[in-house]
C-alpha positions as CSV (number, residue, x, y, z in Angstrom):
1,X,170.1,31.7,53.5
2,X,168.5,28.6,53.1
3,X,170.6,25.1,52.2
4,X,170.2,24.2,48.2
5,X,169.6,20.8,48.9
6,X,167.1,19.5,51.5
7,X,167.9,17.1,54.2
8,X,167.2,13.7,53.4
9,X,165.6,11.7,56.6
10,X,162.3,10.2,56.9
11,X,159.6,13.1,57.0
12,X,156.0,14.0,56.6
13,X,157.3,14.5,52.9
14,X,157.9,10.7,52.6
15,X,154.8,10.1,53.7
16,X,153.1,11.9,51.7
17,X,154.7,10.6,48.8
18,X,153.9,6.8,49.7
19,X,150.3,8.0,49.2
20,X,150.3,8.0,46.1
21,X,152.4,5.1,45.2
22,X,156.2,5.6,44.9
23,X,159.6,4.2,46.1
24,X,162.1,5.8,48.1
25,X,163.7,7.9,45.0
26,X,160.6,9.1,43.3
27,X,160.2,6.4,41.0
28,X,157.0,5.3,39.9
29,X,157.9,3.2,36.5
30,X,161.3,4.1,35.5
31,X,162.4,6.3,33.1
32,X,159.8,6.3,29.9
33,X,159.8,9.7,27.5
34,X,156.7,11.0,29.1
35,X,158.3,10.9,32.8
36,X,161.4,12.3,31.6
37,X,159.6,15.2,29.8
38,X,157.3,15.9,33.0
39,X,160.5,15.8,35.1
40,X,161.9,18.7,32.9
41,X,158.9,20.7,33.1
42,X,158.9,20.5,36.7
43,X,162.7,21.8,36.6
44,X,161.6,24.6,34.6
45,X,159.0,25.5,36.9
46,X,161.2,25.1,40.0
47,X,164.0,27.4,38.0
48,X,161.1,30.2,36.6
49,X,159.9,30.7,39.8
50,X,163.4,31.0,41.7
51,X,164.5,33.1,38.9
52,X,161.3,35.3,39.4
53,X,160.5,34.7,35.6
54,X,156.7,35.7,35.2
55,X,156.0,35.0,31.6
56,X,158.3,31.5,32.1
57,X,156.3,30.4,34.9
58,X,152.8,31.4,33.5
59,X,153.5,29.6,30.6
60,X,153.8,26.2,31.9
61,X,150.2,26.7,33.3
62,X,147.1,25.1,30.7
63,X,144.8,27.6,29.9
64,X,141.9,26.9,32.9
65,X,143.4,25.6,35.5
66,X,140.8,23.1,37.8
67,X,142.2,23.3,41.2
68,X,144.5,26.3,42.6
69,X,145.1,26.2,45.9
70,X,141.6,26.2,47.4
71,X,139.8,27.6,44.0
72,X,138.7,25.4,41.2
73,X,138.2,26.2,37.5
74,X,140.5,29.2,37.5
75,X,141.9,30.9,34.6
76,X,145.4,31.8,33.3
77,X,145.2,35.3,34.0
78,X,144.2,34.4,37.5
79,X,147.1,32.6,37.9
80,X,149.3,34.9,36.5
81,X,148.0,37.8,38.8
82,X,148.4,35.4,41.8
83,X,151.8,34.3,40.9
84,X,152.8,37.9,40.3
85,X,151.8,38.9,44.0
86,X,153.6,35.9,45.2
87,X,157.2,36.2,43.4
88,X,157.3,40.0,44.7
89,X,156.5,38.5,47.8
90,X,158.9,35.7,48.0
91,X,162.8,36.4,49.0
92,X,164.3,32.5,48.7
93,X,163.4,29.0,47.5
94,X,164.6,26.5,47.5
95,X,163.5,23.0,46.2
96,X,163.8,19.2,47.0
97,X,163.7,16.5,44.4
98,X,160.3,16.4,43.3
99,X,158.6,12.7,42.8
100,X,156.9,12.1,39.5
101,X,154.1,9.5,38.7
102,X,152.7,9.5,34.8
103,X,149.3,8.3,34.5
104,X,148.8,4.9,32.2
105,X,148.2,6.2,28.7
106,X,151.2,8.9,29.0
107,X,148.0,11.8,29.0
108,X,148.4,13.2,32.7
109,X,150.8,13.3,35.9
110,X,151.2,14.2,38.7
111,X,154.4,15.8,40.7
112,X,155.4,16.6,44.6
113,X,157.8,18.8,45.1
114,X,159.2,20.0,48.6
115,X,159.6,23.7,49.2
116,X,161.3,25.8,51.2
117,X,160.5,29.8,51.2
118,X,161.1,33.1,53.0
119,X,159.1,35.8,52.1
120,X,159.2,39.2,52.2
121,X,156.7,42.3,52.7
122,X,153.3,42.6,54.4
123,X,153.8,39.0,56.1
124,X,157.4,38.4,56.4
125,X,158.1,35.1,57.2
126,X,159.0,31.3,56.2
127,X,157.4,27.7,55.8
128,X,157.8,23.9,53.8
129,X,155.2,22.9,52.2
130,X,154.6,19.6,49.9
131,X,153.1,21.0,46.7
132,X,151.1,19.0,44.0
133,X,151.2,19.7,40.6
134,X,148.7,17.6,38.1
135,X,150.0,17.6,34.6
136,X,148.6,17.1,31.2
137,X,149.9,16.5,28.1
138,X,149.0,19.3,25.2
139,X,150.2,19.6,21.9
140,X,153.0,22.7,22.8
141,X,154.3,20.4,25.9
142,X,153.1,19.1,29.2
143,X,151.2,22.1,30.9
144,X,149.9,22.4,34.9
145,X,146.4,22.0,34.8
146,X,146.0,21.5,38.8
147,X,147.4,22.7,41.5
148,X,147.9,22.6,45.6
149,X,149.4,22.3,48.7
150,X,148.9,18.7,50.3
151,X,151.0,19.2,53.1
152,X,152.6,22.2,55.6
153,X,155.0,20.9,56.9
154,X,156.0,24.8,59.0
Protein backbone atom coordinates (compact mmCIF):
# COMPACT_ATOMS: atom_id res chain seq x y z
CA UNK A 1 0.00 0.00 0.00
CA UNK A 2 1.28 3.17 -0.84
CA UNK A 3 1.98 6.15 1.98
CA UNK A 4 -0.99 8.93 1.93
CA UNK A 5 1.36 11.58 2.10
CA UNK A 6 4.39 11.87 -0.17
CA UNK A 7 7.82 12.47 1.04
CA UNK A 8 8.87 15.90 1.14
CA UNK A 9 12.69 16.34 -0.05
CA UNK A 10 13.98 18.15 -2.97
CA UNK A 11 12.87 16.24 -6.24
CA UNK A 12 12.34 16.42 -9.94
CA UNK A 13 8.80 17.53 -8.68
CA UNK A 14 10.29 20.73 -7.23
CA UNK A 15 11.75 21.42 -10.11
CA UNK A 16 9.27 21.27 -12.17
CA UNK A 17 7.27 23.40 -10.21
CA UNK A 18 9.96 26.28 -10.15
CA UNK A 19 9.26 26.31 -13.89
CA UNK A 20 6.51 27.90 -13.79
CA UNK A 21 6.99 30.24 -11.05
CA UNK A 22 6.20 29.24 -7.44
CA UNK A 23 7.66 29.06 -3.90
CA UNK A 24 8.42 26.26 -1.91
CA UNK A 25 4.59 25.64 -0.66
CA UNK A 26 2.83 26.12 -3.83
CA UNK A 27 2.12 29.63 -3.52
CA UNK A 28 1.92 31.76 -6.36
CA UNK A 29 -0.03 34.99 -4.94
CA UNK A 30 -1.61 34.02 -1.82
CA UNK A 31 -4.83 33.08 -1.13
CA UNK A 32 -7.45 35.18 -3.52
CA UNK A 33 -11.22 33.54 -4.14
CA UNK A 34 -10.17 32.28 -7.51
CA UNK A 35 -7.11 30.20 -6.09
CA UNK A 36 -9.06 28.99 -3.33
CA UNK A 37 -11.83 27.75 -5.66
CA UNK A 38 -9.25 26.11 -8.22
CA UNK A 39 -7.62 24.52 -5.10
CA UNK A 40 -11.03 22.81 -4.28
CA UNK A 41 -11.61 21.60 -7.68
CA UNK A 42 -8.42 20.05 -7.82
CA UNK A 43 -9.38 18.21 -4.37
CA UNK A 44 -12.39 17.02 -6.00
CA UNK A 45 -10.60 15.73 -8.81
CA UNK A 46 -7.94 14.03 -6.64
CA UNK A 47 -11.01 12.48 -4.39
CA UNK A 48 -13.38 11.46 -7.77
CA UNK A 49 -10.75 9.70 -9.17
CA UNK A 50 -9.48 7.73 -5.86
CA UNK A 51 -13.00 7.10 -5.14
CA UNK A 52 -13.40 5.76 -8.77
CA UNK A 53 -16.42 8.24 -9.30
CA UNK A 54 -16.92 8.43 -13.21
CA UNK A 55 -19.65 10.88 -13.55
CA UNK A 56 -17.69 13.18 -10.53
CA UNK A 57 -14.56 13.11 -12.40
CA UNK A 58 -15.99 13.70 -15.99
CA UNK A 59 -17.69 16.50 -14.81
CA UNK A 60 -14.96 18.65 -13.84
CA UNK A 61 -13.65 18.34 -17.51
CA UNK A 62 -14.94 21.57 -20.06
CA UNK A 63 -16.68 20.31 -22.77
CA UNK A 64 -13.51 20.05 -25.58
CA UNK A 65 -10.80 19.61 -23.90
CA UNK A 66 -7.37 21.11 -26.08
CA UNK A 67 -4.62 19.03 -24.85
CA UNK A 68 -4.99 15.25 -23.31
CA UNK A 69 -2.17 13.62 -22.85
CA UNK A 70 -0.59 13.62 -26.32
CA UNK A 71 -4.09 14.50 -28.21
CA UNK A 72 -5.33 17.99 -28.74
CA UNK A 73 -8.95 19.21 -29.22
CA UNK A 74 -10.58 16.16 -27.68
CA UNK A 75 -14.01 15.91 -26.51
CA UNK A 76 -15.87 15.01 -23.29
CA UNK A 77 -16.87 11.76 -24.31
CA UNK A 78 -13.37 11.00 -25.19
CA UNK A 79 -12.36 11.74 -21.93
CA UNK A 80 -14.87 9.96 -20.29
CA UNK A 81 -14.13 6.66 -22.33
CA UNK A 82 -10.38 7.17 -21.48
CA UNK A 83 -10.93 7.82 -17.93
CA UNK A 84 -13.29 4.86 -17.73
CA UNK A 85 -10.45 2.44 -19.03
CA UNK A 86 -8.12 4.00 -16.70
CA UNK A 87 -10.08 3.81 -13.11
CA UNK A 88 -10.77 -0.03 -13.98
CA UNK A 89 -7.25 -0.06 -14.51
CA UNK A 90 -5.92 1.66 -11.57
CA UNK A 91 -5.66 -0.26 -7.94
CA UNK A 92 -4.15 2.87 -5.67
CA UNK A 93 -3.39 6.63 -5.68
CA UNK A 94 -2.33 8.56 -3.97
CA UNK A 95 -1.68 12.37 -4.17
CA UNK A 96 0.82 15.07 -3.16
CA UNK A 97 -0.11 18.61 -2.48
CA UNK A 98 -0.69 20.02 -5.80
CA UNK A 99 0.73 23.80 -6.62
CA UNK A 100 -1.74 26.25 -8.03
CA UNK A 101 -0.95 29.40 -10.08
CA UNK A 102 -4.27 31.63 -11.34
CA UNK A 103 -3.67 33.50 -14.31
CA UNK A 104 -3.98 37.60 -13.96
CA UNK A 105 -7.57 38.29 -14.72
CA UNK A 106 -8.89 35.30 -12.41
CA UNK A 107 -10.01 33.51 -16.13
CA UNK A 108 -7.48 30.43 -16.28
CA UNK A 109 -5.04 28.25 -14.06
CA UNK A 110 -3.01 26.01 -14.02
CA UNK A 111 -2.29 22.99 -11.25
CA UNK A 112 0.69 20.22 -10.63
CA UNK A 113 -0.16 17.61 -8.78
CA UNK A 114 2.23 14.57 -7.80
CA UNK A 115 0.95 11.09 -8.25
CA UNK A 116 1.51 8.00 -7.16
CA UNK A 117 -0.36 4.79 -8.85
CA UNK A 118 -0.46 0.99 -9.03
CA UNK A 119 -2.40 -0.46 -11.59
CA UNK A 120 -4.00 -3.43 -12.17
CA UNK A 121 -4.94 -5.74 -15.37
CA UNK A 122 -3.25 -6.11 -18.79
CA UNK A 123 -0.09 -4.06 -17.59
CA UNK A 124 0.16 -4.43 -13.91
CA UNK A 125 2.38 -2.15 -12.57
CA UNK A 126 3.29 1.35 -10.78
CA UNK A 127 4.84 4.89 -11.54
CA UNK A 128 4.89 9.04 -10.29
CA UNK A 129 4.25 11.24 -12.55
CA UNK A 130 3.81 15.26 -12.27
CA UNK A 131 0.54 15.92 -13.91
CA UNK A 132 -0.70 19.37 -15.33
CA UNK A 133 -4.00 20.43 -15.21
CA UNK A 134 -4.99 23.98 -17.10
CA UNK A 135 -8.12 25.37 -15.75
CA UNK A 136 -10.76 27.76 -16.82
CA UNK A 137 -13.30 29.57 -15.29
CA UNK A 138 -17.10 28.83 -16.73
CA UNK A 139 -20.18 29.86 -15.43
CA UNK A 140 -21.09 26.24 -13.49
CA UNK A 141 -17.40 26.38 -11.85
CA UNK A 142 -13.81 26.10 -12.80
CA UNK A 143 -13.59 23.17 -15.34
CA UNK A 144 -10.19 21.17 -16.87
CA UNK A 145 -9.85 22.38 -20.23
CA UNK A 146 -6.10 20.96 -20.66
CA UNK A 147 -4.38 18.26 -19.62
CA UNK A 148 -0.89 16.23 -19.35
CA UNK A 149 1.93 14.68 -17.87
CA UNK A 150 5.02 17.00 -17.63
CA UNK A 151 7.13 14.73 -15.83
CA UNK A 152 7.72 10.68 -15.04
CA UNK A 153 9.32 10.67 -12.41
CA UNK A 154 9.16 6.12 -12.45
Amino acid sequence: MLPRELPRRPTPAKLARATVGETETGDSAGSTPARVAVRIAVAEWIAANRMRDLERLVGLYAPAVSVFGNDRDVARAAVRRDKARTLAQTEELSAGEPTVVVAPGGRTASTRVRLRYVTAGRRPGSGEVIRELGWVRMPDGWKIASERDVAELR
